[in-house]
N, CA, C and O atoms as CSV, one atom per row, in Angstrom:
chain,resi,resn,atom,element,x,y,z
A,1,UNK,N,N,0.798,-1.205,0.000
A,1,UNK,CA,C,0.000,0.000,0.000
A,1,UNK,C,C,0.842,1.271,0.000
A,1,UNK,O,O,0.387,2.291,-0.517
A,2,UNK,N,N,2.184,1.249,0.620
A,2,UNK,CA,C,3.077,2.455,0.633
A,2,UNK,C,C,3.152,2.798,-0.605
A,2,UNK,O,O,3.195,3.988,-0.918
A,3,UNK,N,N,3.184,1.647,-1.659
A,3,UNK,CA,C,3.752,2.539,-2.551
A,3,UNK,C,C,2.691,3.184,-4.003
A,3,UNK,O,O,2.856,3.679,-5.118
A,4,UNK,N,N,1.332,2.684,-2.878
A,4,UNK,CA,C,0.277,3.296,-4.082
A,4,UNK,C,C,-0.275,4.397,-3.502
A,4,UNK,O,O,-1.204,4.962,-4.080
A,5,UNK,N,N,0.214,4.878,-2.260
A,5,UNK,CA,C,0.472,6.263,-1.731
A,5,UNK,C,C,1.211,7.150,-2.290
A,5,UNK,O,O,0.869,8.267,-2.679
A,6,UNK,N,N,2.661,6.454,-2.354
A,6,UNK,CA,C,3.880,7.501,-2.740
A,6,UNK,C,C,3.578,7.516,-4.382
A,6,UNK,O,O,3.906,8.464,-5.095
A,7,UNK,N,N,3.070,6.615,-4.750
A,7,UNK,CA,C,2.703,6.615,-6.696
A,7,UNK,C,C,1.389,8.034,-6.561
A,7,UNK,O,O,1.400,8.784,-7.537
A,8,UNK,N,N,0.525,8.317,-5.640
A,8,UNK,CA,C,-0.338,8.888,-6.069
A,8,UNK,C,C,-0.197,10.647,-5.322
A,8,UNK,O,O,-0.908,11.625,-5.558
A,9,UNK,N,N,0.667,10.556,-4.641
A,9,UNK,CA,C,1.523,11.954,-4.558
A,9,UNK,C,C,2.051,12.308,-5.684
A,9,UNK,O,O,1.587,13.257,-6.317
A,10,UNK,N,N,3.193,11.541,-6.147
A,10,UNK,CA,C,3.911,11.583,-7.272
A,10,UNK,C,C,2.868,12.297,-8.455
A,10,UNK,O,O,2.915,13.478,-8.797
A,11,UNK,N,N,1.963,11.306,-8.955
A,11,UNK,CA,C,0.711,11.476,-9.784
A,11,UNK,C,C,0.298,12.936,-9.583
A,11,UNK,O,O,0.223,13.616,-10.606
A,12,UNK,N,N,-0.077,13.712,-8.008
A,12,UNK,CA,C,-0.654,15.123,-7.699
A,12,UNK,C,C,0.598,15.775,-7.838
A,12,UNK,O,O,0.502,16.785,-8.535
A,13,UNK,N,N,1.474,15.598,-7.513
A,13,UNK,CA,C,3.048,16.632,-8.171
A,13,UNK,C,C,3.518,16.926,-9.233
A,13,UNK,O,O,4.208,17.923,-9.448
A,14,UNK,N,N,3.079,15.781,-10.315
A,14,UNK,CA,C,3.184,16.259,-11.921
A,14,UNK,C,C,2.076,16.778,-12.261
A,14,UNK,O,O,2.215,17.638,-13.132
A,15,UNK,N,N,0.781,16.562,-11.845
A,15,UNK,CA,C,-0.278,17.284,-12.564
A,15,UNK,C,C,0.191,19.285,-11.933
A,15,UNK,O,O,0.134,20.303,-12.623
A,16,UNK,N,N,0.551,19.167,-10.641
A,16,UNK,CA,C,0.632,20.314,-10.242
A,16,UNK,C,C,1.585,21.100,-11.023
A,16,UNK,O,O,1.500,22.273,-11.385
A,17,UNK,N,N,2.657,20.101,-11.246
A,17,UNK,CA,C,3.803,20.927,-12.340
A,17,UNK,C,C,3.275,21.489,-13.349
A,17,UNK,O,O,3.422,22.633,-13.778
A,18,UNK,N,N,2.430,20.333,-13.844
A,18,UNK,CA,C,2.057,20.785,-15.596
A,18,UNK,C,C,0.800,21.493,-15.642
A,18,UNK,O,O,0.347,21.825,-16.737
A,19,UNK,N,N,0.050,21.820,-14.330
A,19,UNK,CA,C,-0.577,23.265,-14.038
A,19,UNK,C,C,0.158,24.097,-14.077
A,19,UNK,O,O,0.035,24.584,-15.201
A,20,UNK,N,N,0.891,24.610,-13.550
A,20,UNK,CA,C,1.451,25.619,-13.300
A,20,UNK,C,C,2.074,26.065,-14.330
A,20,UNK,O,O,2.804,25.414,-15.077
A,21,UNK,N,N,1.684,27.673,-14.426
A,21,UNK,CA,C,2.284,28.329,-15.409
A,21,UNK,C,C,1.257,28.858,-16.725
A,21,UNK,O,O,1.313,29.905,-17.370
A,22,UNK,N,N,0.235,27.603,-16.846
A,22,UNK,CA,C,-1.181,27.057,-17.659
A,22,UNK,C,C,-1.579,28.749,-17.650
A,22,UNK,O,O,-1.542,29.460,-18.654
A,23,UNK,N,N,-1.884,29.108,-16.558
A,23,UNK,CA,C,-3.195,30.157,-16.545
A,23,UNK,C,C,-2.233,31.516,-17.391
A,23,UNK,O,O,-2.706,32.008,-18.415
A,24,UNK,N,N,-1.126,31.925,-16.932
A,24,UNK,CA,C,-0.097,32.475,-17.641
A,24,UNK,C,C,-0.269,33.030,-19.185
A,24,UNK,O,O,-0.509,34.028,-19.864
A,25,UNK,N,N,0.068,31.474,-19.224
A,25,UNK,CA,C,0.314,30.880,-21.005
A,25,UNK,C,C,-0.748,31.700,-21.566
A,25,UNK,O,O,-0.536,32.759,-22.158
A,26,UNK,N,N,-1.892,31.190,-21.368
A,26,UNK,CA,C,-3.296,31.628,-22.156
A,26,UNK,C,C,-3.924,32.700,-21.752
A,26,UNK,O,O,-4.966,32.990,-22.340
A,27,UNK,N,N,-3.454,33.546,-20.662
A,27,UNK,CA,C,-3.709,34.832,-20.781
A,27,UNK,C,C,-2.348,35.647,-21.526
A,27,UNK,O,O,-2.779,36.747,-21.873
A,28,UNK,N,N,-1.434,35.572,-21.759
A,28,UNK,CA,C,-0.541,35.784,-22.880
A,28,UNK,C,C,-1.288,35.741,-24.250
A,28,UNK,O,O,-1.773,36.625,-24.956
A,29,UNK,N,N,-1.219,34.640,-24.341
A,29,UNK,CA,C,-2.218,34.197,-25.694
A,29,UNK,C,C,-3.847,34.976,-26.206
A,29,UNK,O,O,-4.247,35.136,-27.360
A,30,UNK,N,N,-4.493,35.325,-25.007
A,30,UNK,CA,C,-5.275,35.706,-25.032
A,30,UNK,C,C,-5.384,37.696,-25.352
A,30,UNK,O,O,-6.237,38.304,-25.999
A,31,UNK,N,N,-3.957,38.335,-24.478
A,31,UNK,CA,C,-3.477,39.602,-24.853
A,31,UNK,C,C,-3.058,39.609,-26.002
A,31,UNK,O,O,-3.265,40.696,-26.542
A,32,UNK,N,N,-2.367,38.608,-26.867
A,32,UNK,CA,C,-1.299,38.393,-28.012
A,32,UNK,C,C,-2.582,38.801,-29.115
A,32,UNK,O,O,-2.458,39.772,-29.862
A,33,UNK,N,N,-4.069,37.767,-29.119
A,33,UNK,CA,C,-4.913,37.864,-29.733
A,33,UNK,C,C,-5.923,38.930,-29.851
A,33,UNK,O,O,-6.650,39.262,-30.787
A,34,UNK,N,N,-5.790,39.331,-28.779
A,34,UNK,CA,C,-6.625,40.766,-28.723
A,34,UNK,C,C,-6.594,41.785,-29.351
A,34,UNK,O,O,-7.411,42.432,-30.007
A,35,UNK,N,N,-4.818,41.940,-28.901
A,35,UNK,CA,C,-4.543,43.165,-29.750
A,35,UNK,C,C,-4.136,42.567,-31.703
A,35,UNK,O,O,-4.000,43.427,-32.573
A,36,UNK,N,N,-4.070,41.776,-31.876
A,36,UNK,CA,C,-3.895,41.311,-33.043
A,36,UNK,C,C,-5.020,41.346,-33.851
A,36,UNK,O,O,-4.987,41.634,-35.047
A,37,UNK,N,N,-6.179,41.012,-33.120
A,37,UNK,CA,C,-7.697,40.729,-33.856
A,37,UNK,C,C,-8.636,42.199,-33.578
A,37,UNK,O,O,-9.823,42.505,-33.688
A,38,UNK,N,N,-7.829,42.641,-33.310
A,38,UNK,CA,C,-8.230,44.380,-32.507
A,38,UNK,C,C,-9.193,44.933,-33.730
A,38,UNK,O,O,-8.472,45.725,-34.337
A,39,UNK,N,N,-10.207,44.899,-34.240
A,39,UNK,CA,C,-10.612,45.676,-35.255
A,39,UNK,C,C,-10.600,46.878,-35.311
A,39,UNK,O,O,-10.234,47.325,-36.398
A,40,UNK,N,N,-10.963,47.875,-34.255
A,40,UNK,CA,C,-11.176,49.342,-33.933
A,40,UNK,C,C,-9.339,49.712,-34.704
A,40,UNK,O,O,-9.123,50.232,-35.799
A,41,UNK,N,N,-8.426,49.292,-33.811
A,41,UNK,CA,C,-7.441,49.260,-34.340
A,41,UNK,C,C,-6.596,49.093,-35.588
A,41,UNK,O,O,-5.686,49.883,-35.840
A,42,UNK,N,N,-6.937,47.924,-36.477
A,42,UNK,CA,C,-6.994,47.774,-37.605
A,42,UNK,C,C,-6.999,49.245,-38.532
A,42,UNK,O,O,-6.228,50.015,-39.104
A,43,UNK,N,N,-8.796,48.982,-38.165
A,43,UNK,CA,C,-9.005,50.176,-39.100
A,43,UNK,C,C,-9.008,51.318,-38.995
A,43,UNK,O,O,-9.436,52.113,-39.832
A,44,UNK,N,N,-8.369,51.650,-37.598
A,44,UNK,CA,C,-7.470,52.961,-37.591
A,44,UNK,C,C,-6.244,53.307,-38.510
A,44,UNK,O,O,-6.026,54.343,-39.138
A,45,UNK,N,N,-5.332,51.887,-38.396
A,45,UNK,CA,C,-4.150,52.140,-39.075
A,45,UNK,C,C,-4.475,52.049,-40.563
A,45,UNK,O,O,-3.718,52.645,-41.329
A,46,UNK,N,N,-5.658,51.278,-41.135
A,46,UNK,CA,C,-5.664,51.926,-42.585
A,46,UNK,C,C,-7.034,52.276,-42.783
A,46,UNK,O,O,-7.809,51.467,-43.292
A,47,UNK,N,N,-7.462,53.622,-42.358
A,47,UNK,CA,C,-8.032,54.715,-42.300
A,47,UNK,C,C,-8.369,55.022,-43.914
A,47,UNK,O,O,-9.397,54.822,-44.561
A,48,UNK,N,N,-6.964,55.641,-44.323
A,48,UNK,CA,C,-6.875,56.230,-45.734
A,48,UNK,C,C,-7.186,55.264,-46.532
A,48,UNK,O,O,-8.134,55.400,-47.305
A,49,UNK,N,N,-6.280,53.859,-46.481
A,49,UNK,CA,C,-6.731,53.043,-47.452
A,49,UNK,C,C,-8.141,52.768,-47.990
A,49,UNK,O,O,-8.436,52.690,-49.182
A,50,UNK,N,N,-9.319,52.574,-46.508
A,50,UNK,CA,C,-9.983,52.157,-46.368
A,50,UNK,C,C,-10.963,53.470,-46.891
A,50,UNK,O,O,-12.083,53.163,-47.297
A,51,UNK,N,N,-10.684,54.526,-46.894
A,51,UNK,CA,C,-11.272,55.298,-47.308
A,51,UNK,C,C,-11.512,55.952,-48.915
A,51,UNK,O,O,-12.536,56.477,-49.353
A,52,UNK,N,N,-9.849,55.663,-49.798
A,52,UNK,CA,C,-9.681,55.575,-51.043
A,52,UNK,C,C,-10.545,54.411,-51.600
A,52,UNK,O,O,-11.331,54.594,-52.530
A,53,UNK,N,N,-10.448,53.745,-51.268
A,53,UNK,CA,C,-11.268,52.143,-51.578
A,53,UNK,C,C,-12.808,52.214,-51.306
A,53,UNK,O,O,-13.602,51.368,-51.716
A,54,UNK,N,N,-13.107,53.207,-50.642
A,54,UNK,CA,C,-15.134,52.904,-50.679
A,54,UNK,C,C,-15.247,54.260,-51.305
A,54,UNK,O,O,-16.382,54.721,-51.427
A,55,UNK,N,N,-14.036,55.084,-51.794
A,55,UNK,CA,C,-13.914,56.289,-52.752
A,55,UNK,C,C,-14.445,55.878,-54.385
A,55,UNK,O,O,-15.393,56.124,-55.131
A,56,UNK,N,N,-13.207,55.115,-54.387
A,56,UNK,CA,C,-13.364,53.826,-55.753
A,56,UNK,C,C,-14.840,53.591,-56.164
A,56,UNK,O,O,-15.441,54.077,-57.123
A,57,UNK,N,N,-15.311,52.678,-55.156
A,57,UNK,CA,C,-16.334,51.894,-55.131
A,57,UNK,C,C,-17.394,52.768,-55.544
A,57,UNK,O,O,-18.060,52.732,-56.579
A,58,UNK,N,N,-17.459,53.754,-54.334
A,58,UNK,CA,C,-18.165,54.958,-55.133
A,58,UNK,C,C,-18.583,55.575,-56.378
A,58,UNK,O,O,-19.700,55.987,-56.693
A,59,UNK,N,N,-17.416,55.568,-57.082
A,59,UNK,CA,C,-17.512,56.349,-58.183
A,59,UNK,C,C,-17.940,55.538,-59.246
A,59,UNK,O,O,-18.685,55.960,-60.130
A,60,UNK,N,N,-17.296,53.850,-59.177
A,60,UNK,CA,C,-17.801,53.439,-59.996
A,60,UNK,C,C,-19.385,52.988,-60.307
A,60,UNK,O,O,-19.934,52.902,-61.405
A,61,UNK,N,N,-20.085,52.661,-58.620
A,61,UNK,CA,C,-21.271,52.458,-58.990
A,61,UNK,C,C,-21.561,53.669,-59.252
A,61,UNK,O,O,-22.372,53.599,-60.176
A,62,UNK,N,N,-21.354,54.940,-58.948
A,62,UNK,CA,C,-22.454,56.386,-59.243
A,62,UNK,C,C,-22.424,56.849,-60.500
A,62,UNK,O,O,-23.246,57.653,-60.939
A,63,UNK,N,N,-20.928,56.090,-61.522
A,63,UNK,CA,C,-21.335,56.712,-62.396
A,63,UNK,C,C,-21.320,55.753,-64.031
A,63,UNK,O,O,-21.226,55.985,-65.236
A,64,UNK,N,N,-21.515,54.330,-62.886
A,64,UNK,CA,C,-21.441,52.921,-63.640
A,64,UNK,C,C,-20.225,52.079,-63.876
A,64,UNK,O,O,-19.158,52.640,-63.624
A,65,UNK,N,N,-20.178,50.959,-64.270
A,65,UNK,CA,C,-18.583,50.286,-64.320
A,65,UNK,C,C,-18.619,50.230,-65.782
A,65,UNK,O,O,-19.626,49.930,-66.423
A,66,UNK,N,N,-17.157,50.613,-66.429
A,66,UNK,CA,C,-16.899,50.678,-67.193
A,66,UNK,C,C,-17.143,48.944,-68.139
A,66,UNK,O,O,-17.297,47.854,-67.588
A,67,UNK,N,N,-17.116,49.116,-69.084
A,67,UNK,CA,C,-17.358,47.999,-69.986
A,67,UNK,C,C,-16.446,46.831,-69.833
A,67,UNK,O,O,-16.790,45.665,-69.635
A,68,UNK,N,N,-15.114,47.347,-69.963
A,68,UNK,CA,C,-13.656,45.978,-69.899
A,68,UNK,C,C,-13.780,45.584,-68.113
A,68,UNK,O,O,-13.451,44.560,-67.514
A,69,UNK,N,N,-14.428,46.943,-67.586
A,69,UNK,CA,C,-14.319,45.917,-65.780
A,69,UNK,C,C,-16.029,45.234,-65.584
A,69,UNK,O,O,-16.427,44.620,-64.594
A,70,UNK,N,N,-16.581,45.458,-66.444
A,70,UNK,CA,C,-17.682,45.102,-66.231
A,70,UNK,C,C,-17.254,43.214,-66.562
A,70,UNK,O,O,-17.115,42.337,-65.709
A,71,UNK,N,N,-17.134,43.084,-68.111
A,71,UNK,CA,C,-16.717,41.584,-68.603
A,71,UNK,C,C,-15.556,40.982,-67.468
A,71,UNK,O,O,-15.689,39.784,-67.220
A,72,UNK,N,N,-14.744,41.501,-66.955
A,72,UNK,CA,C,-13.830,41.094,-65.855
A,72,UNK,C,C,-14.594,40.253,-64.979
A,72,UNK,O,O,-14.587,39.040,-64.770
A,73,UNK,N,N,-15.457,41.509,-64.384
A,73,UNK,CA,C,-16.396,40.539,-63.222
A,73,UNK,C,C,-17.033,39.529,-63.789
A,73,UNK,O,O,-16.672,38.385,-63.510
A,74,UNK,N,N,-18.048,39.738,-64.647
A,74,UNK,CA,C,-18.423,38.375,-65.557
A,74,UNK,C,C,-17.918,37.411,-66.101
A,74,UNK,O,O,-18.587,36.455,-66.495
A,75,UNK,N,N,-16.334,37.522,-66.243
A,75,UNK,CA,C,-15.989,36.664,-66.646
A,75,UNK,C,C,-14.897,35.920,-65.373
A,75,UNK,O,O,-14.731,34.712,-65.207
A,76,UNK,N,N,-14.362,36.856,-64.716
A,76,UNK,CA,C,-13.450,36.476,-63.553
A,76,UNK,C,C,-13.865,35.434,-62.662
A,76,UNK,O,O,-13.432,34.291,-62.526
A,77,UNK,N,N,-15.206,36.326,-61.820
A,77,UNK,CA,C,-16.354,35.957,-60.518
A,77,UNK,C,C,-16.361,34.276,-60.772
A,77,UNK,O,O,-15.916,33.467,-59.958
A,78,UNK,N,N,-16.965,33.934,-62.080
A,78,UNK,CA,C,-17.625,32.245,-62.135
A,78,UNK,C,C,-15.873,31.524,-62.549
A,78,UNK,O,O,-15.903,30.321,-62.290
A,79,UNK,N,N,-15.227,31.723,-62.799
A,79,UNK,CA,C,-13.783,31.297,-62.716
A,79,UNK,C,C,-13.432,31.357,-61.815
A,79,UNK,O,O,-12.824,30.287,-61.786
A,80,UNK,N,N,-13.234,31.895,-60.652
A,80,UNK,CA,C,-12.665,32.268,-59.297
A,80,UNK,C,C,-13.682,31.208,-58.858
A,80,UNK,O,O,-13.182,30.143,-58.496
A,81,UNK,N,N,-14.631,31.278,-58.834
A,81,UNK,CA,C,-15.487,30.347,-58.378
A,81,UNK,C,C,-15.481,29.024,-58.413
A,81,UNK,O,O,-15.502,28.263,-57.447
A,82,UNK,N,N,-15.440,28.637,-60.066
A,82,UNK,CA,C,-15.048,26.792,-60.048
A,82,UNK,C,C,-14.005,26.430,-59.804
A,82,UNK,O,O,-13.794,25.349,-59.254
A,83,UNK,N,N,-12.600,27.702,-60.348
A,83,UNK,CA,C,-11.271,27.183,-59.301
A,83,UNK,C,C,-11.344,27.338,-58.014
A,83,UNK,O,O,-10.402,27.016,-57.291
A,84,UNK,N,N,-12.043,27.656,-57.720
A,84,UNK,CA,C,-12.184,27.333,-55.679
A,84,UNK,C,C,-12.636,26.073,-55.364
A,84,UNK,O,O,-12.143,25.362,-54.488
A,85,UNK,N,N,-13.737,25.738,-56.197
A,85,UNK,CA,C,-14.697,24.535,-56.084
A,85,UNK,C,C,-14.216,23.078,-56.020
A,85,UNK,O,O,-14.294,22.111,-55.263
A,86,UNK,N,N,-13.456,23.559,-57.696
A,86,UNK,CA,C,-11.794,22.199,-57.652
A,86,UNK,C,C,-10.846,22.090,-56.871
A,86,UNK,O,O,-10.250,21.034,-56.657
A,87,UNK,N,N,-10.649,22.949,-56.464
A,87,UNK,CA,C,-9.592,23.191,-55.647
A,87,UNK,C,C,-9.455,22.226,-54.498
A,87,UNK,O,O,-8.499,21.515,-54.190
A,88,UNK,N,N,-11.210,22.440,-53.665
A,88,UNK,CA,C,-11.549,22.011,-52.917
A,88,UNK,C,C,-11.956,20.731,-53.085
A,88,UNK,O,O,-11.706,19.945,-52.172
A,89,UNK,N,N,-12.391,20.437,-53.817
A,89,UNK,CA,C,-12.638,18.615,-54.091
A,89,UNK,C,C,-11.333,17.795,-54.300
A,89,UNK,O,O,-11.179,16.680,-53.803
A,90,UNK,N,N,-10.236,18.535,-55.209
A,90,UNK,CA,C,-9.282,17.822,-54.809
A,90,UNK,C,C,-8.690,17.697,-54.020
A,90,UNK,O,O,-8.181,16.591,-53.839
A,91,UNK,N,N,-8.513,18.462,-53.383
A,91,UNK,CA,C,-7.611,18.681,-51.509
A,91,UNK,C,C,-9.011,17.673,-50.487
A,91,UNK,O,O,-8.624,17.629,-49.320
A,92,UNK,N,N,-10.281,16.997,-50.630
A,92,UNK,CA,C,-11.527,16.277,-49.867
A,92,UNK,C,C,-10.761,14.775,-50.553
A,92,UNK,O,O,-10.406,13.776,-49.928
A,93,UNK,N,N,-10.652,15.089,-52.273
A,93,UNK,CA,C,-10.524,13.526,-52.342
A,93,UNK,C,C,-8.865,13.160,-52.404
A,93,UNK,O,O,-8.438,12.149,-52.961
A,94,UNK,N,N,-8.024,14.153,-51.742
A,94,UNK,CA,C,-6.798,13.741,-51.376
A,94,UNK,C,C,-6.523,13.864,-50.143
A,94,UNK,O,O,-5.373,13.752,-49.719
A,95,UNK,N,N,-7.639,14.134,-49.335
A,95,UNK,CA,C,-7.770,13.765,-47.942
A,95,UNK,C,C,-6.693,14.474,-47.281
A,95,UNK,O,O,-5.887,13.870,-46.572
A,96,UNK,N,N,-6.611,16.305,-47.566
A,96,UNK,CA,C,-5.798,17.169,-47.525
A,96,UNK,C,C,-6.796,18.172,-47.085
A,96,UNK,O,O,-6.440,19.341,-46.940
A,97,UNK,N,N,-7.984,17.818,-46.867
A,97,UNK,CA,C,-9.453,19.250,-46.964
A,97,UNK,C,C,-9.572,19.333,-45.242
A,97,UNK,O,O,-9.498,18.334,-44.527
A,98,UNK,N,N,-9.759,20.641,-44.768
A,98,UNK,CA,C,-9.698,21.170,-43.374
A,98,UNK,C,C,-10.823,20.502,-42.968
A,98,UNK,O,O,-10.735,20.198,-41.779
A,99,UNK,N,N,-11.975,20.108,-43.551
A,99,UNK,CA,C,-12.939,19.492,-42.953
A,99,UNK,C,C,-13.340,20.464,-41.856
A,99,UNK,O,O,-13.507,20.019,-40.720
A,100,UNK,N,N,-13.491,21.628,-42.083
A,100,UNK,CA,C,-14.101,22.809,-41.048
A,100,UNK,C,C,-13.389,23.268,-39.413
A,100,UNK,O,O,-13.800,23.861,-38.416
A,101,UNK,N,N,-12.270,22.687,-39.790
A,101,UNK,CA,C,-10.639,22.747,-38.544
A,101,UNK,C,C,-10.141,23.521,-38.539
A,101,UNK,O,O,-9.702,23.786,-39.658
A,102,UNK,N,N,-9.847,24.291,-37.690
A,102,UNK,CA,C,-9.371,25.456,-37.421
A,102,UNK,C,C,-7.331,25.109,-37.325
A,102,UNK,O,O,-6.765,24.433,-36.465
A,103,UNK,N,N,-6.728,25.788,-38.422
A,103,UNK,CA,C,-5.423,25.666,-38.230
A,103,UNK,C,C,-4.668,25.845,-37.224
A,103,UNK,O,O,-4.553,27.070,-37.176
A,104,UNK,N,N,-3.942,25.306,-36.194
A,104,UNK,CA,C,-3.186,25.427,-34.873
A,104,UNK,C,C,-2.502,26.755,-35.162
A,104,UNK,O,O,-2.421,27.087,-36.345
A,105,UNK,N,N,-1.932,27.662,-34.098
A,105,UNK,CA,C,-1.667,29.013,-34.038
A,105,UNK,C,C,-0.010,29.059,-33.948
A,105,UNK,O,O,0.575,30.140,-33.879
């Protein structure tokens, strides 16, 4: 029996080890992500960009899209589309597809 005592100390001394430190880690992780996923922030730092770009957007719906960007989208959009589609069936039937998994960090 002594030594399924001293085995189950042992047992509460490594779990305690490999606690410790745990709560740390993932509030690190959790500051690391915050400010990383920060949106307010983000789109502070591209302000201008973000503002030239719904400038764009602007002008072209107000004063229509030109003809060669018009066929672009029509012709781009459903291409972008079935190469995504393939893309994805071959990476399912090469058993390479995320299957809705979030990539490790």
């Amino acid at each position: 029996m002594p030594d399924v005592d001293i085995e189950k100390k042992q047992v509460e001394r490594a779990i305690e080890r490999a606690r410790d430190g745990v709560s740390e880690r993932i509030d690190e992780l959790d500051r690391r992500l915050r400010t990383t996923l920060d949106v307010k922030t983000f789109a502070s730092e591209h302000a201008p960009q973000l503002i030239a770009g719904g400038a764009a957007v602007g002008f072209l719906v107000g004063f229509g899209f030109p003809k060669p960007l018009r066929r672009l989208i029509q012709f781009g959009v459903p291409v972008a589309l079935i190469a995504y589609k393939v893309k994805k069936a071959r990476d399912k039937a090469a058993g390479n597809g995320s299957g809705g998994e979030y990539e490790p960090l």
